[in-house]
TORRONU-510264 format. One record per atom (N, C-alpha, C, O): residue in three letters; x, y, z. Coordinates in steps of 0.05 Angstrom, whole numbers, plus 5000, padded with zeros to 4 digits. Atoms other than C-alpha are relative to their C-alpha. Layout:
<sites>
alaXYZ
...
</sites>
This chain:
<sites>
unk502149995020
unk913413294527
unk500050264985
unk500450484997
unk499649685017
unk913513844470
unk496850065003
unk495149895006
unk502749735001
unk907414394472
unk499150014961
unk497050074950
unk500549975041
unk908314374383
unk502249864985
unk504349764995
unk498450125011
unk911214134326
unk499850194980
unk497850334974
unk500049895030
unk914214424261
unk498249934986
unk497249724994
unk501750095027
unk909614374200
unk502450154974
unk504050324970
unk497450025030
unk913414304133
unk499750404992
unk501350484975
unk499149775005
unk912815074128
unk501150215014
unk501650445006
unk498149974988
unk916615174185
unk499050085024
unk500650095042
unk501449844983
unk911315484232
unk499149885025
unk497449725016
unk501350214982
unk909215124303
unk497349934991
unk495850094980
unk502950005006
unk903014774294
unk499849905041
unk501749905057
unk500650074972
unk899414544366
unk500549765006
unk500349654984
unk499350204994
unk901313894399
unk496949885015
unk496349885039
unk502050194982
unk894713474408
unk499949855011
unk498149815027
unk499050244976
unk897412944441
unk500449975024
unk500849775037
unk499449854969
unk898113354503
unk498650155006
unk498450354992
unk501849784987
unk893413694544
unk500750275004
unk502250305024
unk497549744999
unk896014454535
unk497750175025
unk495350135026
unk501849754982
unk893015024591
unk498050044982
unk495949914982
unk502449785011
unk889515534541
unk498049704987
unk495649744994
unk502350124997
unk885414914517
unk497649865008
unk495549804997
unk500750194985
unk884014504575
unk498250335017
unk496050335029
unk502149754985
unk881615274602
unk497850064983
unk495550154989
unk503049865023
unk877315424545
unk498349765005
unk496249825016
unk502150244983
unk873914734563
unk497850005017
unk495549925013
unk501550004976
unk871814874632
unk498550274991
unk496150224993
unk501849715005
unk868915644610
unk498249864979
unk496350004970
unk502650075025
unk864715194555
unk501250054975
unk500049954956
unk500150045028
unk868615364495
unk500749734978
unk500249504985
unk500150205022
unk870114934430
unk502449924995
unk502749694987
unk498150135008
unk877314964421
unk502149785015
unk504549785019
unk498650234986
unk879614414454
unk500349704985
unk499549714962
unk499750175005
unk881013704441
unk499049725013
unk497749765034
unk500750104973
unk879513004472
unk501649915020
unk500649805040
unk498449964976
unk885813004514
unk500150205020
unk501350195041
unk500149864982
unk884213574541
unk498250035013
unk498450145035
unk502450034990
unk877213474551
unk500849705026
unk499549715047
unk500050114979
unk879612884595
unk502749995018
unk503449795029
unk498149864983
unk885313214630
unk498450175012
unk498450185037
unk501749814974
unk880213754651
unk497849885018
unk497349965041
unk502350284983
unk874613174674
unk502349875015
unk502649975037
unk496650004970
unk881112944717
unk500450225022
unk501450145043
unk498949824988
unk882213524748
unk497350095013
unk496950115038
unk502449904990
unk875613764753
unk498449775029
unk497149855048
unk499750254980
unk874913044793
unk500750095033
unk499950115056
unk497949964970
unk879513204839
unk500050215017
unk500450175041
unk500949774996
unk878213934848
unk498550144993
unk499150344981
unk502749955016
unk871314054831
unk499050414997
unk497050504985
unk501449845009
unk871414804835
unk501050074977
unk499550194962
unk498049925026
unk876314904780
unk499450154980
unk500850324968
unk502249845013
unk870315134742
unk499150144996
unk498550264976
unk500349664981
unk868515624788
unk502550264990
unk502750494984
unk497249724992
unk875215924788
unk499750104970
unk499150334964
unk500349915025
unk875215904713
unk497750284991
unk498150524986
unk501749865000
unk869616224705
unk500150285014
unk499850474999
unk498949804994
unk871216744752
unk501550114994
unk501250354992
unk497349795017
unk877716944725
unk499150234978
unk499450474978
unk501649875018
unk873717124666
unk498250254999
unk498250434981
unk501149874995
unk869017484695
unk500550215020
unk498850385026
unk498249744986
unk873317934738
unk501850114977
unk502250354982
unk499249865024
unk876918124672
unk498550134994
unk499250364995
unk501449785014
unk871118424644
unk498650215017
unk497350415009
unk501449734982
unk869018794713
unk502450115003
unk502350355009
unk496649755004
unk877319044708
unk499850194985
unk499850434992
unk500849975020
unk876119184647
unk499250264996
unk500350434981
unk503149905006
unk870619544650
unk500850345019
unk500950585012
unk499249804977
unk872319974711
unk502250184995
unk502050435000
unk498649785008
unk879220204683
unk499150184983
unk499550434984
unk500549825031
unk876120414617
unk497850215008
unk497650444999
unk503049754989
unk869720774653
unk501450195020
unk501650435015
unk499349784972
unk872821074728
unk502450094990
unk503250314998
unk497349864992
unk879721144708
unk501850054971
unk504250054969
unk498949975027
unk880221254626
unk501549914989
unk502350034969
unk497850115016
unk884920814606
unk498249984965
unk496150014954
unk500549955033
unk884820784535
unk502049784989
unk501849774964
unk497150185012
unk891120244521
unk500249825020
unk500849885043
unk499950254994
unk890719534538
unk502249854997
unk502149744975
unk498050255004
unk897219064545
unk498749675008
unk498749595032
unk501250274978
unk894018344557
unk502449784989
unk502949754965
unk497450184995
unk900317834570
unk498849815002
unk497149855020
unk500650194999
unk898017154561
unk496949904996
unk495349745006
unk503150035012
unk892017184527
unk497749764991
unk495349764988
unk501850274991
unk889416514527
unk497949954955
unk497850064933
unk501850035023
unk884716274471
unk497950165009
unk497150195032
unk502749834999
unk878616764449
unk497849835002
unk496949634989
unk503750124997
unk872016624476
unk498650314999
unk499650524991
unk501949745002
unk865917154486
unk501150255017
unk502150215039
unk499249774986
unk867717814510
unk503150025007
unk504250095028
unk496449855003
unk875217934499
unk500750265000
unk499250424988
unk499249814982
unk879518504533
unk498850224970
unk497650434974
unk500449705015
unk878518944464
unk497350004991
unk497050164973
unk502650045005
unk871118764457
unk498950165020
unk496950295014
unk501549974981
unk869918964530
unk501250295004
unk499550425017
unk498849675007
unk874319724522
unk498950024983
unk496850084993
unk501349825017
unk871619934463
unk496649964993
unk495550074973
unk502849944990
unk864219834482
unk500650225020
unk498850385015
unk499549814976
unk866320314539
unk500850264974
unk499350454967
unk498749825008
unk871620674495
unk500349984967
unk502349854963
unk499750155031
unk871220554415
unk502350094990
unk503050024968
unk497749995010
unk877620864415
unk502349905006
unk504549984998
unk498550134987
unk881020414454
unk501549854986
unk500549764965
unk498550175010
unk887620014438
unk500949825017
unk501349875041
unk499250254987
unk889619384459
unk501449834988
unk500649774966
unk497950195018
unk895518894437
unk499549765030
unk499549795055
unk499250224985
unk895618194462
unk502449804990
unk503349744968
unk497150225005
unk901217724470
unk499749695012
unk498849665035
unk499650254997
unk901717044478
unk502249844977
unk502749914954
unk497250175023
unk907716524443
unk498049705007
unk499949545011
unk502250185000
unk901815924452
unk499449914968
unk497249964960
unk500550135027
unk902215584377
unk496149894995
unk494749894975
unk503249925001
unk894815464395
unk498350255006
unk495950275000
unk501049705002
unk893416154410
unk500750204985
unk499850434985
unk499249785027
unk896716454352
unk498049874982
unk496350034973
unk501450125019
unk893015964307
unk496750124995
unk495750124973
unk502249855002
unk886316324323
unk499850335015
unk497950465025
unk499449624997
unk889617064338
unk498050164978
unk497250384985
unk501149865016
unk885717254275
unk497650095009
unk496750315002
unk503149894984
unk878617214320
unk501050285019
unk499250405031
unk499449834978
unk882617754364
unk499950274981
unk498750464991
unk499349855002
unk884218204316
unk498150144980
unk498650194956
unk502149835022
unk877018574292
unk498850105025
unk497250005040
unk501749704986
unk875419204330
unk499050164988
unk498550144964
unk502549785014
unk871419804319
unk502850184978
unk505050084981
unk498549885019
unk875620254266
unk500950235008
unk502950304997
unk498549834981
unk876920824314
unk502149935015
unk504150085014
unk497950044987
unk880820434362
unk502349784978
unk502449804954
unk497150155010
unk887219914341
unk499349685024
unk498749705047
unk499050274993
unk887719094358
unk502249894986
unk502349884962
unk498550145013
unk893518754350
unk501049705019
unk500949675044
unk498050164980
unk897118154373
unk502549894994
unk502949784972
unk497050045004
unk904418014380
unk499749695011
unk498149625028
unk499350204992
unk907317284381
unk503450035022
unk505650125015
unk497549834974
unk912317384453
unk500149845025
unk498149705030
unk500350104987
unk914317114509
unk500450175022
unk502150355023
unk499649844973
unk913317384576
unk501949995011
unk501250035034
unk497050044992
unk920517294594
unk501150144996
unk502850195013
unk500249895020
unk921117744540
unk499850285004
unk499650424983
unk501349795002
unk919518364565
unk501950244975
unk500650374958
unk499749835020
unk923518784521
unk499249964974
unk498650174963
unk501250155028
unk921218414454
unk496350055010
unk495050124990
unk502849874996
unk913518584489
unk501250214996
unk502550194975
unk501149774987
unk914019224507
unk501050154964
unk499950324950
unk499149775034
unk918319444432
unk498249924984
unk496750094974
unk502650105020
unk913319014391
unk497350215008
unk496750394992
unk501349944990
unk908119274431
unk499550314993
unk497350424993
unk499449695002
unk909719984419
unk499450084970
unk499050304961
unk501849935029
unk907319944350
unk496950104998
unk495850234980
unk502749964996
unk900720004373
unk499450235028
unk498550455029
unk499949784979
unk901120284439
unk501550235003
unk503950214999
unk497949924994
unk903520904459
unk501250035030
unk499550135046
unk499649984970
unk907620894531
unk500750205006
unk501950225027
unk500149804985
unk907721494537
unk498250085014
unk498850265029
unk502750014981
unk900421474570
unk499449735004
unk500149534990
unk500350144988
unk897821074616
unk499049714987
unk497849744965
unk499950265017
unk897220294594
unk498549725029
unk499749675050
unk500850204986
unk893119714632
unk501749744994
unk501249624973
unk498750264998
unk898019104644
unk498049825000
unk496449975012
unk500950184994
unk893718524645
unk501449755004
unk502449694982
unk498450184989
unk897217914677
unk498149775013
unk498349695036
unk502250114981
unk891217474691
unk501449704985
unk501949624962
unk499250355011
unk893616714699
unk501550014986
unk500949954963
unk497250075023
unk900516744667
unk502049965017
unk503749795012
unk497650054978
unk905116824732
unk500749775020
unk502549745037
unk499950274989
unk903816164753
unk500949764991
unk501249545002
unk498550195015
unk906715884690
unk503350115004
unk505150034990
unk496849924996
unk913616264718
unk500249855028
unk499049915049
unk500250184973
unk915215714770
unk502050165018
unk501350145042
unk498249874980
unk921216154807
unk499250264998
unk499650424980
unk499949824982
unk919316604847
unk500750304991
unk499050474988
unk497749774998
unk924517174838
unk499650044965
unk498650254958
unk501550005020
unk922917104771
unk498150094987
unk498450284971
unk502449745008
unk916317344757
unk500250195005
unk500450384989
unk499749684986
unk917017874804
unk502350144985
unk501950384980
unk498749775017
unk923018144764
unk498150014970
unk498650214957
unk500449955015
unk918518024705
unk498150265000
unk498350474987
unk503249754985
unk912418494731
unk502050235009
unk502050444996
unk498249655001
unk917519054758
unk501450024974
unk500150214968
unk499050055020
unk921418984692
unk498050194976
unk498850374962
unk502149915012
unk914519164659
unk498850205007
unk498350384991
unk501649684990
unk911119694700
unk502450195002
unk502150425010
unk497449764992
unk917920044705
unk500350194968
unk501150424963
unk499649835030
unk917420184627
unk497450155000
unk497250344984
unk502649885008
unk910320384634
unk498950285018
unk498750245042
unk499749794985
unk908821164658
unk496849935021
unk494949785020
unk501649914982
unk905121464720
unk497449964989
unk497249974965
unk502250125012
unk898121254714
unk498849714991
unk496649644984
unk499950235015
unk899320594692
unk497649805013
unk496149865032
unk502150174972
unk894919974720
unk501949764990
unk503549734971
unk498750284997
unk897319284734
unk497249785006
unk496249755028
unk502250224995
unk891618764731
unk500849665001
unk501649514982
unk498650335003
unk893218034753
unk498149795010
unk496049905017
unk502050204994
unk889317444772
unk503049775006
unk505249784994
unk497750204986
unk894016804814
unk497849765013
unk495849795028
unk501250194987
unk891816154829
unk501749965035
unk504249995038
unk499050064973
unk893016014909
unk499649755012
unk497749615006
unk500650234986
unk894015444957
unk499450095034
unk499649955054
unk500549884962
unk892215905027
unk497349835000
unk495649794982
unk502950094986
unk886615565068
unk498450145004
unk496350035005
unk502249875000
unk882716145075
unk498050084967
unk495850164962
unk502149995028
unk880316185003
unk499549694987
unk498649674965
unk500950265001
unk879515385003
unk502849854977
unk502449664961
unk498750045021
unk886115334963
unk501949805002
unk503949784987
unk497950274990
unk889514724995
unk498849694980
unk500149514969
unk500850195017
unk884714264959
unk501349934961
unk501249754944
unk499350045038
unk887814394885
unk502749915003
unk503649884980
unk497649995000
unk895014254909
unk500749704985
unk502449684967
unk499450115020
unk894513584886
unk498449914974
unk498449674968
unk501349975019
unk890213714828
unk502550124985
unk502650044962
unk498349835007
unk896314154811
unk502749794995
unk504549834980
unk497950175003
unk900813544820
unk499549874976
unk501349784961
unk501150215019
unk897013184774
unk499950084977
unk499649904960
unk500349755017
unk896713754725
unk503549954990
unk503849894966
unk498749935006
unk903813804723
unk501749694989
unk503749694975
unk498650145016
unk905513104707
unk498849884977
unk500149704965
unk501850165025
unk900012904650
unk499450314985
unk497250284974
unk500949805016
unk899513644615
unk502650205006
unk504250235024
unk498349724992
unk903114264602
unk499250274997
unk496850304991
unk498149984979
unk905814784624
unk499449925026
unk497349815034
unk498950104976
unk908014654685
unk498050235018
unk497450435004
unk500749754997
unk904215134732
unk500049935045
unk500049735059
unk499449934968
unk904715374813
unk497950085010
unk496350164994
unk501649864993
unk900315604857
unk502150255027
unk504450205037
unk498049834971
unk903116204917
unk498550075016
unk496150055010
unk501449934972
unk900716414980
unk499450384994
unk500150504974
unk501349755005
unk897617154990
unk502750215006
unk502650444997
unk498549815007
unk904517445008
unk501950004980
unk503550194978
unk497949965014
unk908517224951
unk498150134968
unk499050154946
unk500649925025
unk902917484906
unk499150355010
unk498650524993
unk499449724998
unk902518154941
unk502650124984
unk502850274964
unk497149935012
unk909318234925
unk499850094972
unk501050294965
unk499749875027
unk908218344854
unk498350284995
unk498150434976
unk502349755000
unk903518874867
unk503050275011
unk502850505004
unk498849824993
unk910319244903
unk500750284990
unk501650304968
unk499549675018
unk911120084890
unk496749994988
unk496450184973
unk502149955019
unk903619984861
unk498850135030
unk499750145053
unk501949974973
unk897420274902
unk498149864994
unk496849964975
unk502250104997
unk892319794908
unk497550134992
unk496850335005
unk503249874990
unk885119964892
unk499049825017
unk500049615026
unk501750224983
unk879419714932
unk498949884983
unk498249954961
unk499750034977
unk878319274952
unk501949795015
unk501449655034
unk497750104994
unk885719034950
unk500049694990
unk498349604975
unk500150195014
unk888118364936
unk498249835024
unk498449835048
unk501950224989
unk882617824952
unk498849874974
unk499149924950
unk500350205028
unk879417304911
unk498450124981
unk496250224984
unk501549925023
unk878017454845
unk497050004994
unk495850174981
unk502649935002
unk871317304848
unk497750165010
unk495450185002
unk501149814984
unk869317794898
unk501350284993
unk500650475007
unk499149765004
unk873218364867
unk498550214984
unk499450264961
unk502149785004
unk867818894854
unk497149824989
unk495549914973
unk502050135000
unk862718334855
unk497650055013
unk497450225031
unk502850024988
unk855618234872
unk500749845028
unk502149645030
unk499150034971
unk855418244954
unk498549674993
unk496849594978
unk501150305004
unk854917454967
unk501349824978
unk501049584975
unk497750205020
unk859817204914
unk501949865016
unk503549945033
unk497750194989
unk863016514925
unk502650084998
unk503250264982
unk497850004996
unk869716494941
unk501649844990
unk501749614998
unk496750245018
unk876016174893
unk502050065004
unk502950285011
unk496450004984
unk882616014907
unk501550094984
unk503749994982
unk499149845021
unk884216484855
unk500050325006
unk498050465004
unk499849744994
unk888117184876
unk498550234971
unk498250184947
unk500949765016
unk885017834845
unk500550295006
unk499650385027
unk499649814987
unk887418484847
unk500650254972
unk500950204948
unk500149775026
unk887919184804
unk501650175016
unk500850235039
unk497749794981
unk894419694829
unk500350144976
unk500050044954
unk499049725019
unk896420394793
unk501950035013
unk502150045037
unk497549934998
unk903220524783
unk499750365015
unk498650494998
unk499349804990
unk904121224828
unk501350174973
unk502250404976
</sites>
């Protein structure tokens, strides 16, 4: 099944015919750009794996306490967000430059529906810089040189990696993509990621075949990993607290449910 199609001016347009991720996710968070295949690809799924919702929602909302935390405790100032998804309320350079108004941030995504409304991404305060590059996380040298128009790497730079490494189905794979990436980025750096999981202790056995089901009526294709193959990408980093555990408890209000969705924030040494 294709993800887009040419339009007579040569450019992808989006493939509605097919339930794509970034709109079947903007769905479950409540937003608008979606479709009605994807509205009943995510009422499917949501069926089958009712917190889905939850997790959504959470992802979200551990971005903007990441967010929030690099730009306040630990000054970042330069945002990379890798797989940027469609804009809803409170986007990565909305939620830095309330902190920091001089903050820069470039996002990337190659999503023919998420380029199509890149233009909502790219209005910040006039001190700092938004941009976004069309790229594929595969890609890292095409990120990181595009990218460098805006950013500079010579100071420290927040990776964001939330929900993208699950559309890299091998293994060996992502993980060279994430060392690949923090290896260009200096001392100081951060690594922010978010991973959907199938471990039983964060209730993550239930989505496995929600995930099956996912992968043959929508696209991409997407994985879930267990808690040591998503440490692993954190390797050479130092963890903050309070390490990797589910995203929704990562600097949350004591008493936050639990999703089968890894969360975790590491500085490059």
């Amino acid at each position: 099944m294709s993800e887009s199609h040419t339009a007579t001016d040569g450019t992808q347009e989006p493939n509605t015919a097919v339930a794509h991720n970034a709109r079947v996710w903007n769905y479950w968070i409540g937003g608008t750009d979606n479709h009605p295949v994807d509205r009943q690809v995510g009422e499917h799924v949501a069926g089958m794996f009712p917190v889905i919702r939850e997790v959504a929602r959470a992802d979200r909302q551990f971005l903007g306490r990441a967010v929030r935390l690099l730009a306040t405790e630990r000054g970042i100032r330069q945002f990379l967000d890798i797989g940027t998804g469609l804009p809803t309320g409170d986007n990565t350079h909305e939620i830095a430059q309330r902190v920091a108004p001089d903050a820069r941030i470039v996002y990337v995504d190659n999503d023919p529906t998420v380029l199509a409304q890149a233009r909502r991404l790219l209005t910040g305060t006039p001190e700092g810089a938004t941009d976004y590059i069309d790229a594929d996380v595969h890609d890292a040298d095409a990120v990181l040189e595009r990218a460098a128009k805006t950013l500079d790497f010579g100071r420290p730079v927040a990776v964001m990696m939330l929900g993208i490494l699950n559309f890299v189905l091998d293994t060996d794979t992502a993980r060279e993509i994430v060392r690949g990436i923090m290896a260009r980025v200096p001392s100081g750096s951060c690594l922010v990621l978010t991973h959907p999981t199938d471990d039983a202790d964060l209730g993550g056995e239930g989505q496995v075949p929600a995930m099956r089901f996912w992968n043959e009526n929508a696209t991409p294709p997407i994985t879930a990993r267990g808690r040591a193959d998503v440490a692993a990408f954190f390797e050479g980093l130092e963890l903050l607290p309070p390490g990797l555990v589910s995203c929704s408890q990562w600097h949350a209000e004591p008493g936050a449910a639990v999703v089968p969705q890894f969360g975790a924030v590491a500085v490059k040494p």
